[in-house]
C-alpha positions as CSV (number, residue, x, y, z in Angstrom):
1,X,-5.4,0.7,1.2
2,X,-6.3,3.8,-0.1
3,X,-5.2,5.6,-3.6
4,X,-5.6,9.0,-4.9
5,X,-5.0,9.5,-8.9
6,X,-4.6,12.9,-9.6
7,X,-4.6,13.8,-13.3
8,X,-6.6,16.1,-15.8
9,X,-6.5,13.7,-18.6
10,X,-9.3,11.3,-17.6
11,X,-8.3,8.8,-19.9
12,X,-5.5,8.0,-17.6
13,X,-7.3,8.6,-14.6
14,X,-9.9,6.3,-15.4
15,X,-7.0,3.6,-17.1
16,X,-5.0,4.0,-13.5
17,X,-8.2,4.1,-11.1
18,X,-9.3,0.4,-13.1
19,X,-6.2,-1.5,-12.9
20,X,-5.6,-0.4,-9.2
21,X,-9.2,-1.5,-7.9
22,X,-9.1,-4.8,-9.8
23,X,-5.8,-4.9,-7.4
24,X,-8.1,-4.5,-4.5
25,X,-6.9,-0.9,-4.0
26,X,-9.9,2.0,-2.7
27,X,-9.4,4.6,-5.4
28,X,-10.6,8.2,-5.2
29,X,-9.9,10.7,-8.1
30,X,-9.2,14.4,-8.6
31,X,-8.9,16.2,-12.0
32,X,-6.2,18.8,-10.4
33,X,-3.6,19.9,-7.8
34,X,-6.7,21.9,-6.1
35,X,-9.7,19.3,-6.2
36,X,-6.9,16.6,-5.3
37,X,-6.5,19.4,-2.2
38,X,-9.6,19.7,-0.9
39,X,-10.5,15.7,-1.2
40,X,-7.7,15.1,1.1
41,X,-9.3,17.5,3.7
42,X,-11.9,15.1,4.6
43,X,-10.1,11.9,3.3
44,X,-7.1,10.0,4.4
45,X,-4.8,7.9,1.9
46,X,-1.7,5.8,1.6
47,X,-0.5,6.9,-1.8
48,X,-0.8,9.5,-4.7
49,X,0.0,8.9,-8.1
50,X,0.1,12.2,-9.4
51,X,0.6,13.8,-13.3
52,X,2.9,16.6,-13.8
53,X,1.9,18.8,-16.5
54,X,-1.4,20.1,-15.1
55,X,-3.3,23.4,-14.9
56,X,-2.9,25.6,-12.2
57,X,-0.7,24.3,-9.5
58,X,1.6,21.5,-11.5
59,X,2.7,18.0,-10.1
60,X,6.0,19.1,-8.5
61,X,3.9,22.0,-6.6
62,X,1.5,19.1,-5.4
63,X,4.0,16.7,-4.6
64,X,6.0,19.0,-2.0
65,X,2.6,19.4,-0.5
66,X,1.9,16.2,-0.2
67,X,5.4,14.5,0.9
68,X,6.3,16.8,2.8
69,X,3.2,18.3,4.8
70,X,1.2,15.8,5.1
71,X,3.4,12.9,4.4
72,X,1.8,11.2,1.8
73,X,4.0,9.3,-1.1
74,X,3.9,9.8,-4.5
75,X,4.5,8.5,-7.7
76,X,4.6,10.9,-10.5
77,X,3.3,10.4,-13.9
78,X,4.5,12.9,-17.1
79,X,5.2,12.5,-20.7
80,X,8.6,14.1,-20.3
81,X,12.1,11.6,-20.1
82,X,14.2,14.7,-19.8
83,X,17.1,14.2,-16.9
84,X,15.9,18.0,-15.6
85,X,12.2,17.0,-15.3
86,X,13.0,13.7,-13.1
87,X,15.6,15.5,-11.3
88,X,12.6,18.5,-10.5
89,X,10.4,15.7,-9.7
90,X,12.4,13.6,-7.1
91,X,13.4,17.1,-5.4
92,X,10.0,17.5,-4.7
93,X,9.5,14.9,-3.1
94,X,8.6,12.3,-5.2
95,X,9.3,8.4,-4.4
96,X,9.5,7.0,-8.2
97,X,8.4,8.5,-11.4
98,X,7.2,6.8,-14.8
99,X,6.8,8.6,-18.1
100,X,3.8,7.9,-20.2
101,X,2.7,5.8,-22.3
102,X,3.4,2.9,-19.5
103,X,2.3,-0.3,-18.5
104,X,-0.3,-0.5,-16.1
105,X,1.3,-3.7,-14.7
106,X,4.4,-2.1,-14.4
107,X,2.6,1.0,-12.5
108,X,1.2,-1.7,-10.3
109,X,5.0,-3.3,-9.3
110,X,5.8,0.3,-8.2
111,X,3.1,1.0,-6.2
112,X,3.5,-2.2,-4.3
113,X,7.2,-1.9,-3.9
114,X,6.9,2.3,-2.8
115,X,3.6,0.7,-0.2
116,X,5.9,-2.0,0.5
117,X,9.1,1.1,1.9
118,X,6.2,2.7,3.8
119,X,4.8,-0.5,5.4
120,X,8.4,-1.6,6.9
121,X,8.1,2.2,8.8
122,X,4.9,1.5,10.5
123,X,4.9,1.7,13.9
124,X,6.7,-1.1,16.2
125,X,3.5,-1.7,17.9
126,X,0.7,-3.1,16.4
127,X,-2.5,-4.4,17.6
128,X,-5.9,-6.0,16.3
129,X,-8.4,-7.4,18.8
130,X,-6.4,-8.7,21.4
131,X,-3.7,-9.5,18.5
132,X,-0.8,-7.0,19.9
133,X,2.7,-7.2,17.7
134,X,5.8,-6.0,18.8
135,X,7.7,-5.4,15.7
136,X,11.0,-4.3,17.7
137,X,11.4,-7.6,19.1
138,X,9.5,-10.0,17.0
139,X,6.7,-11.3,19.3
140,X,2.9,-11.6,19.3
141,X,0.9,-11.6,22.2
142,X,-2.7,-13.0,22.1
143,X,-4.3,-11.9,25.5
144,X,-1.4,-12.8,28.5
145,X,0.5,-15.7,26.0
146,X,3.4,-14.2,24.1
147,X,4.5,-16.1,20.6
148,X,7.7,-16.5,18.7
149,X,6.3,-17.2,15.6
150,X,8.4,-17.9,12.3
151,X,9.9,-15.1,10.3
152,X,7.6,-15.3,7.7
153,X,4.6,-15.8,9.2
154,X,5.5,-12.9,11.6
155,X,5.9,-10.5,9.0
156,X,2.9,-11.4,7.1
157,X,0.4,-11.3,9.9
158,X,2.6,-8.0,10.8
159,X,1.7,-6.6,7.7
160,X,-2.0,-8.1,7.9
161,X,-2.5,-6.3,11.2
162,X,-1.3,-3.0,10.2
163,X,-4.2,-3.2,7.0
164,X,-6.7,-4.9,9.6
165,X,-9.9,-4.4,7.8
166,X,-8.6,-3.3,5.0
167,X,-8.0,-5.6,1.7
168,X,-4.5,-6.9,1.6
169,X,-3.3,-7.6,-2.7
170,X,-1.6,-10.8,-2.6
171,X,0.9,-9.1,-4.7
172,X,1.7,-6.8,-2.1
173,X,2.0,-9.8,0.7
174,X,4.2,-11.5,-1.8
175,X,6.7,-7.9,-2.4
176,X,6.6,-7.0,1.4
177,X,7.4,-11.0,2.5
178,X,9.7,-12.1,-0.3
179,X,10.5,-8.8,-1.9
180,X,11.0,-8.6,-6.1
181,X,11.9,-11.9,-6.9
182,X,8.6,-13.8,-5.6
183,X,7.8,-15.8,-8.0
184,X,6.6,-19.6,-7.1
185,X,6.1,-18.5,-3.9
186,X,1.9,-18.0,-4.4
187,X,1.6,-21.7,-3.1
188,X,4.1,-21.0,0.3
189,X,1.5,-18.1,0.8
190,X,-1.3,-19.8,1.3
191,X,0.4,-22.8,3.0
192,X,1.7,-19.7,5.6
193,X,-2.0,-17.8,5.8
194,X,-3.1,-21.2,6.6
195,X,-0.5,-21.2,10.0
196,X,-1.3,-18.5,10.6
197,X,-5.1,-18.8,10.7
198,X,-4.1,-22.0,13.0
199,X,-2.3,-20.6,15.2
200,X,-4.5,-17.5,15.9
201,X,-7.4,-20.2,16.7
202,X,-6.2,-22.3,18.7
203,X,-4.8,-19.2,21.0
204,X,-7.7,-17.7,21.4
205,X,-7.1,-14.9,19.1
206,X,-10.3,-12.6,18.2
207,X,-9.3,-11.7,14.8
208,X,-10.2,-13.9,11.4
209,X,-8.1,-13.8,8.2
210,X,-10.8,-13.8,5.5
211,X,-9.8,-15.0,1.7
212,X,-10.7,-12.2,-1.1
213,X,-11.4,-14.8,-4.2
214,X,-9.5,-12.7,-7.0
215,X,-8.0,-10.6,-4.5
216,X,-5.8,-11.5,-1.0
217,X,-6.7,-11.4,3.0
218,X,-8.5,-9.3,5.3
219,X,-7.6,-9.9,8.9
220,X,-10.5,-8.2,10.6
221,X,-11.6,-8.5,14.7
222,X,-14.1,-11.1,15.3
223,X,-18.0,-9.3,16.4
């Protein structure tokens, strides 16, 4: 999953761009509204975390740009608290805002959770290999044989399909699966992937579920 950071201070850039690759993010970096612009004419991502006060065109500008033409979330980052400014900011567009200074874990829990709003959207129909999903009426069909497979499992390998070769954070299999309050649940994960990974093989399936060590899954299409 892909991140832009758009802010003039490259402190913060560089703070934000660290935390969210250790978090198996792809992060790509603009010092402004206009460079931010132009990147995204060649480039496609899932998020924008976006500062406000900025010269030229300011963070609000941006953000009704980016939500609303090319329909890209954001998450705003100022060092104002006033009411007016978050008011200004959510009009635009915005999906959650965080005044600095902040935590960078707490930055990290947002992301996830706004990914997490965007993911549930995705399209009813899913496919990887010959892995198809039907997210309307729960079922997975592997070639001709449709499954029914368990809530959980179905939602994760939902979610693993619609990243397929992309990086999947744990954290954000743990906030899309078992929402805010997923704590203890890291070993029910793994006991799930390993289902999962099961299942897929002795169907036939043509798609693997790779470990990241430090990081999550990959589902990607066999060669």
């Amino acid at each position: 999953m892909k991140i832009l950071v758009v802010d003039d201070d490259l402190y913060i850039q560089q703070l934000v761009a660290i935390h969210l690759s250790k978090e198996g993010y792809s992060v790509l970096r603009a010092d402004n509204a206009e460079q931010a612009l132009k990147l995204l004419e060649d480039e496609t991502v899932d998020l924008a975390i976006v500062d406000v006060m900025m010269p030229g065109m300011d963070g609000f500008g941006l953000t009704r740009i980016l939500t609303k033409d090319l329909d890209i979330p954001v998450i705003l980052l100022t060092a104002k608290d006033q009411l007016a400014d978050k008011e200004k900011g959510f009009l635009s567009g915005t999906e959650d805002y965080m005044v600095k200074p902040f935590e960078p874990k707490e930055l990290l829990f947002r992301v996830a959770v706004v990914l997490r709003r965007y993911e549930r959207a995705v399209s009813e129909q899913l496919q990887a290999g010959n892995v198809a999903i039907n997210r309307k009426n729960f079922e997975v069909a592997i070639g001709s044989e449709t499954l029914i497979l368990p809530l959980k499992e179905f939602e994760i390998l939902s979610l693993l399909v619609s990243r397929a070769n992309m990086a999947t954070p744990r954290s954000l299999l743990m906030d899309y699966v078992w929402g805010e309050e997923h704590e203890g649940n890291e070993l029910t994960l793994n006991t799930h992937i390993n289902r999962i990974r099961d299942r897929l093989k002795r169907h036939g399936a043509n798609v693997e579920i790779h470990t990241l060590r430090g990081i999550g899954y990959k589902l990607e299409a066999s060669k």
